[in-house]
C-alpha positions as CSV (number, residue, x, y, z in Angstrom):
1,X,-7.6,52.4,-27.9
2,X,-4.2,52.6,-26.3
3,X,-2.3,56.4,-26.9
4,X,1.3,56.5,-26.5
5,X,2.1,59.7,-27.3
6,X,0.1,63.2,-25.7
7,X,0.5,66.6,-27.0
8,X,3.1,67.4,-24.2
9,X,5.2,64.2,-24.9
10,X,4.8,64.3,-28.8
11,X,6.8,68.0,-29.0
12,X,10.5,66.6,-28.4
13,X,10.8,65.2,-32.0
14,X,12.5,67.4,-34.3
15,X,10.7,67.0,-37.8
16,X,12.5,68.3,-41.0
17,X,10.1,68.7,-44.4
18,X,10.8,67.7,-47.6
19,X,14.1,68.5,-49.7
20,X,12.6,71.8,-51.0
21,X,11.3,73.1,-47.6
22,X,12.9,74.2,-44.7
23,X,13.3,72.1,-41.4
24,X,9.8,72.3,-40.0
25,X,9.2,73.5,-36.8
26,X,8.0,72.1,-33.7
27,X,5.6,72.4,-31.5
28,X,6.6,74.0,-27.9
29,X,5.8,72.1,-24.8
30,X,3.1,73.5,-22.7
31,X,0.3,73.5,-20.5
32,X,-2.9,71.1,-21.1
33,X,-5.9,72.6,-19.9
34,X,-8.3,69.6,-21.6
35,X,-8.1,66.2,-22.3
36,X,-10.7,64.0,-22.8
37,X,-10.0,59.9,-22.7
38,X,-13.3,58.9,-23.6
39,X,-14.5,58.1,-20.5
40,X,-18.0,59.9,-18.4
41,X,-17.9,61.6,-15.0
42,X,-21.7,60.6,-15.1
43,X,-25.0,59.7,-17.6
44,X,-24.6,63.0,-19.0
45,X,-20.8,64.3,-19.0
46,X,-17.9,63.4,-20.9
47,X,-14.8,63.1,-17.8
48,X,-12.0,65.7,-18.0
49,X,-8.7,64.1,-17.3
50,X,-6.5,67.0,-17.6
51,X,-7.4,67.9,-13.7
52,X,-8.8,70.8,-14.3
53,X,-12.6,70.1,-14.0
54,X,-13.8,70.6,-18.0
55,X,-16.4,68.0,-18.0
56,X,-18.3,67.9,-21.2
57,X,-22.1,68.4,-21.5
58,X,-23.4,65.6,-23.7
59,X,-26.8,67.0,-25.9
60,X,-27.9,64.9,-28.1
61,X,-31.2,65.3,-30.6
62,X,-33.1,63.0,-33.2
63,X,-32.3,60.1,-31.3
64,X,-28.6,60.3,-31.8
65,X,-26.4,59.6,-29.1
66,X,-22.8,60.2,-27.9
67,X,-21.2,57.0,-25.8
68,X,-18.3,56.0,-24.2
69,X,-17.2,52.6,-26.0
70,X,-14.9,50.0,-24.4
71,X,-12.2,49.4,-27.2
72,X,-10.4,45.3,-27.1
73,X,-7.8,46.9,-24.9
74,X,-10.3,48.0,-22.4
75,X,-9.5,51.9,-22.7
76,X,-12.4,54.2,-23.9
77,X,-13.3,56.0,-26.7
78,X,-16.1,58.6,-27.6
79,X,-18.5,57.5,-30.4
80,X,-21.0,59.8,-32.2
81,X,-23.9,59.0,-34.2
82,X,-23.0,56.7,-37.6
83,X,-23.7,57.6,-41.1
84,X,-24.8,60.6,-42.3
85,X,-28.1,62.8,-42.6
86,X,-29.2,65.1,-45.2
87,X,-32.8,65.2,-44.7
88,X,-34.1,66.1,-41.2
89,X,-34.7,64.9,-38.8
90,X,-31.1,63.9,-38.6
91,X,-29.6,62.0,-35.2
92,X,-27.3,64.4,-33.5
93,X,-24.8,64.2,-30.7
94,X,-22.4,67.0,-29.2
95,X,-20.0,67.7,-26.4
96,X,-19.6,70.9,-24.4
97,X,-16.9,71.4,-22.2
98,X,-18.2,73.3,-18.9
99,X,-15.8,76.3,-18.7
100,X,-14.3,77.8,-21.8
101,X,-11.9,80.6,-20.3
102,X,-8.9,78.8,-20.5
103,X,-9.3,78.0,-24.2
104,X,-9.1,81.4,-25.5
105,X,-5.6,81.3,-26.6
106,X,-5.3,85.1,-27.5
107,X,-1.7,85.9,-29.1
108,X,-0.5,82.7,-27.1
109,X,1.1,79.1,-28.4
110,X,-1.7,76.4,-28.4
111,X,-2.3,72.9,-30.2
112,X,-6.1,71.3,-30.7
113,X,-5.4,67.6,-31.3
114,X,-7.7,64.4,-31.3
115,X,-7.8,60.6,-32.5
116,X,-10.1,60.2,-35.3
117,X,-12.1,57.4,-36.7
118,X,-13.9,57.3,-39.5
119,X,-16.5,54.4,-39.0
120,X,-18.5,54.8,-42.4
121,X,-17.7,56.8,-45.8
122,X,-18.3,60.7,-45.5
123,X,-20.8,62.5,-47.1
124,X,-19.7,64.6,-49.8
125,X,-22.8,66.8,-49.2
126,X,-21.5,67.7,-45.5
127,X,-19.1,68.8,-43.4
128,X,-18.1,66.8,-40.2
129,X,-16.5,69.0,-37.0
130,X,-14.0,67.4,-34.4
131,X,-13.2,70.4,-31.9
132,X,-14.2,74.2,-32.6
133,X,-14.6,77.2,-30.5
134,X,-16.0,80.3,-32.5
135,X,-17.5,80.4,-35.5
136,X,-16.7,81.2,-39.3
137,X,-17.6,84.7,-40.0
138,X,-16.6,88.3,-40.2
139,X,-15.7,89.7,-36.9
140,X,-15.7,86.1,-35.1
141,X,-12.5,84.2,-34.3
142,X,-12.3,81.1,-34.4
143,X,-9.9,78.0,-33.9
144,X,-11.7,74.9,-35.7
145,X,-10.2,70.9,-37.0
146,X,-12.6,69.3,-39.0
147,X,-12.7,66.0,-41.3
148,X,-14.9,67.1,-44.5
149,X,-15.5,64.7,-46.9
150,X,-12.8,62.3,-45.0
151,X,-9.9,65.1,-45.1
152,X,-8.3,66.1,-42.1
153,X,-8.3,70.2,-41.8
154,X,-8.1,73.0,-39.4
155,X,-8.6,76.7,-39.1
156,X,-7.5,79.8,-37.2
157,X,-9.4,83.5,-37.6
158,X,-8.8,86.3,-35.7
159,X,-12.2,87.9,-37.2
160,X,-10.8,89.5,-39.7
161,X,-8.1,87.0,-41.6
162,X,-7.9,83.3,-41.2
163,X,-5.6,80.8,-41.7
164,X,-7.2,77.4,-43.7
165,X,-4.9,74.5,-43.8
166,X,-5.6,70.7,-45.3
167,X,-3.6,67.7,-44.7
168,X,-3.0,66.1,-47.8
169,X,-4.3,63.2,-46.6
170,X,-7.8,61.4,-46.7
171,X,-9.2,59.1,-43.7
172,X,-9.5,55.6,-44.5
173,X,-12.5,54.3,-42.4
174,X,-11.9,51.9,-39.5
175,X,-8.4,53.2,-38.8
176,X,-7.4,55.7,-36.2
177,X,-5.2,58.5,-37.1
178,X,-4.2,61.6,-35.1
179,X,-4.5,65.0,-36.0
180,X,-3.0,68.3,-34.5
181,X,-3.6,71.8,-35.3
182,X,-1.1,74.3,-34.0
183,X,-0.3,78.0,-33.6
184,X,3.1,77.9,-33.2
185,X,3.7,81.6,-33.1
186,X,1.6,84.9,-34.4
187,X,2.2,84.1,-37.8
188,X,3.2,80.4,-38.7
189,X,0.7,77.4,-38.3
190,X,0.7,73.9,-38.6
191,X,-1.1,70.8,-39.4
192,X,0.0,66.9,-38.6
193,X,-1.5,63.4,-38.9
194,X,0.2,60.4,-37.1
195,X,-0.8,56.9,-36.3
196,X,-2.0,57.5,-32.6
197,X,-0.3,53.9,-31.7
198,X,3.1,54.0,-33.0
199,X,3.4,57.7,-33.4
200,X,4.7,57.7,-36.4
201,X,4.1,60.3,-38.7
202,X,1.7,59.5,-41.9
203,X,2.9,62.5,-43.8
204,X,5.6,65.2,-43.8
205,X,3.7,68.2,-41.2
206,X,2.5,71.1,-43.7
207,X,2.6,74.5,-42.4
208,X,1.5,78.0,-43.7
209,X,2.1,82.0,-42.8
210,X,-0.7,84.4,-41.8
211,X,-0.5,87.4,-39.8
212,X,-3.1,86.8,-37.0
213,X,-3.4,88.6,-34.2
214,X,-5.3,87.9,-30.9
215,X,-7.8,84.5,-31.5
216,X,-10.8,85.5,-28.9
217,X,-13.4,83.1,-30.0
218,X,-17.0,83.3,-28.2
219,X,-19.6,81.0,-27.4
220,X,-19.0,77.7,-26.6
221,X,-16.2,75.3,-27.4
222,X,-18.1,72.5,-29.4
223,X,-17.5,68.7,-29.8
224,X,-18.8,66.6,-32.6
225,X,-21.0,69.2,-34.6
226,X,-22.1,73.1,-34.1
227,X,-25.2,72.7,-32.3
228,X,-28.0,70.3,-31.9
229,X,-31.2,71.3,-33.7
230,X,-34.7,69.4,-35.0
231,X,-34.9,71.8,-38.0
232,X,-31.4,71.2,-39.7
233,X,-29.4,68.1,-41.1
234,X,-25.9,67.7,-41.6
235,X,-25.1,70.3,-44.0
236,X,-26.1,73.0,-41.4
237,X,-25.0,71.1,-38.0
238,X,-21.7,69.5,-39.7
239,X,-22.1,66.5,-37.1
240,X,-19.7,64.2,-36.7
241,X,-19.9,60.7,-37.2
242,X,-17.7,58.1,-36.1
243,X,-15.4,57.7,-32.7
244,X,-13.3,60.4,-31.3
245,X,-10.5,60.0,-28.4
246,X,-7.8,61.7,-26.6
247,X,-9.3,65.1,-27.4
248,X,-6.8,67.8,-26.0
249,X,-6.2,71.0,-25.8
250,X,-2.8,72.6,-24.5
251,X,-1.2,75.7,-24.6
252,X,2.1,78.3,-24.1
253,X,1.8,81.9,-24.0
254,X,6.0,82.6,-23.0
């Protein structure tokens, strides 16, 4: 799937919201520190194309699998196991990038952002993660986009408030949509889904207020799903399913 538009190029476009809301604000330019393009440095390792060397661990259980798929205009795209599992054992597939340092964002600027495809309906019974680092829970931060039951969210803690904010949109499968989460300063927030060909924007950005302070997620930054594990379905793992591309990460801390 071709991408025309990355987090660093997408941010010159001044947005203005609906007749009730004030202009919406953009995203600052900034720093990517990892993009994946759906292509593998080897067998086992999603490629890191921001030049910084974040190559992504592939683990994979219950005879799931992650792969890099050759789309009809030859670029690459990540695809993770199809359907969805309720009732172990459930096939599982994850990504973990190497180094996780430079994605703890602190006080600082930063967008998650990804191409999503939704290759079958999903489940109703389960929750499907794109891109997380930290967990949901008192005391743990936490930056998070997820697609459960088809709608695109994302979520910011700092351990002791969060921030939880929907698109008001749901995926159709078999069509490619991009989604960014951003912190565009200590208190304001952002979600936005555009067509990751044209770049056009599917719906007016929503945004919401919460007074964060530092996000110092721990653990490890996780692709596709929480963790890989024989004893859980998809209600515990929140796998993924369908094809993922262009997953970035970038930030600003001026």
């Amino acid at each position: 799937m071709t991408f025309t538009r990355t987090i660093i190029g997408f941010v010159s476009a001044v947005v203005v919201g609906a007749a009730a809301t004030p202009a919406v604000a953009v995203p600052p330019p900034g720093e990517i520190e990892l993009r994946y393009q759906g292509d593998l440095a080897d067998a086992t390792h999603v490629a890191d194309s921001s030049g910084k060397g974040l190559h992504g661990a592939i683990l994979t259980g219950g005879g799931g699998t992650v792969s890099s798929v050759t789309g009809p205009d030859g670029d690459h795209f990540l695809r993770f196991p199809g359907g969805s599992c309720v009732v172990v054992p459930c096939p599982q597939g994850i990504v973990r990038p190497a180094n996780t340092v430079t994605l703890t964002p602190g006080d600082g600027r930063f967008v998650i952002s990804a191409d999503i495809r939704l290759t079958e309906p999903p489940s109703a019974a389960a929750g499907m993660n794109v891109f997380q680092f930290g967990a949901a829970g008192a005391g743990v931060s936490q930056w998070k986009m997820q697609v459960d039951s088809g709608t695109p969210s994302c979520r910011w803690s700092d351990g002791s408030e969060f921030v939880l904010l929907p698109a008001d949109l749901k995926l159709d499968v078999g069509r490619w949509y991009r989604v960014m989460c951003i912190r565009l300063s200590p208190v304001l927030f952002q979600i936005r889904v555009h067509d990751p060909v044209t770049g056009r924007q599917l719906l007016p950005p929503a945004q919401r207020t919460g007074r964060l302070q530092d996000i110092l997620p721990s653990g490890a930054v996780v692709i596709g799903g929480k963790r890989i594990s024989a004893t859980q379905s998809d209600i515990d793992t929140d796998q993924f399913h369908g094809d993922l591309d262009n997953i970035e990460f970038g930030r600003r801390e001026d």
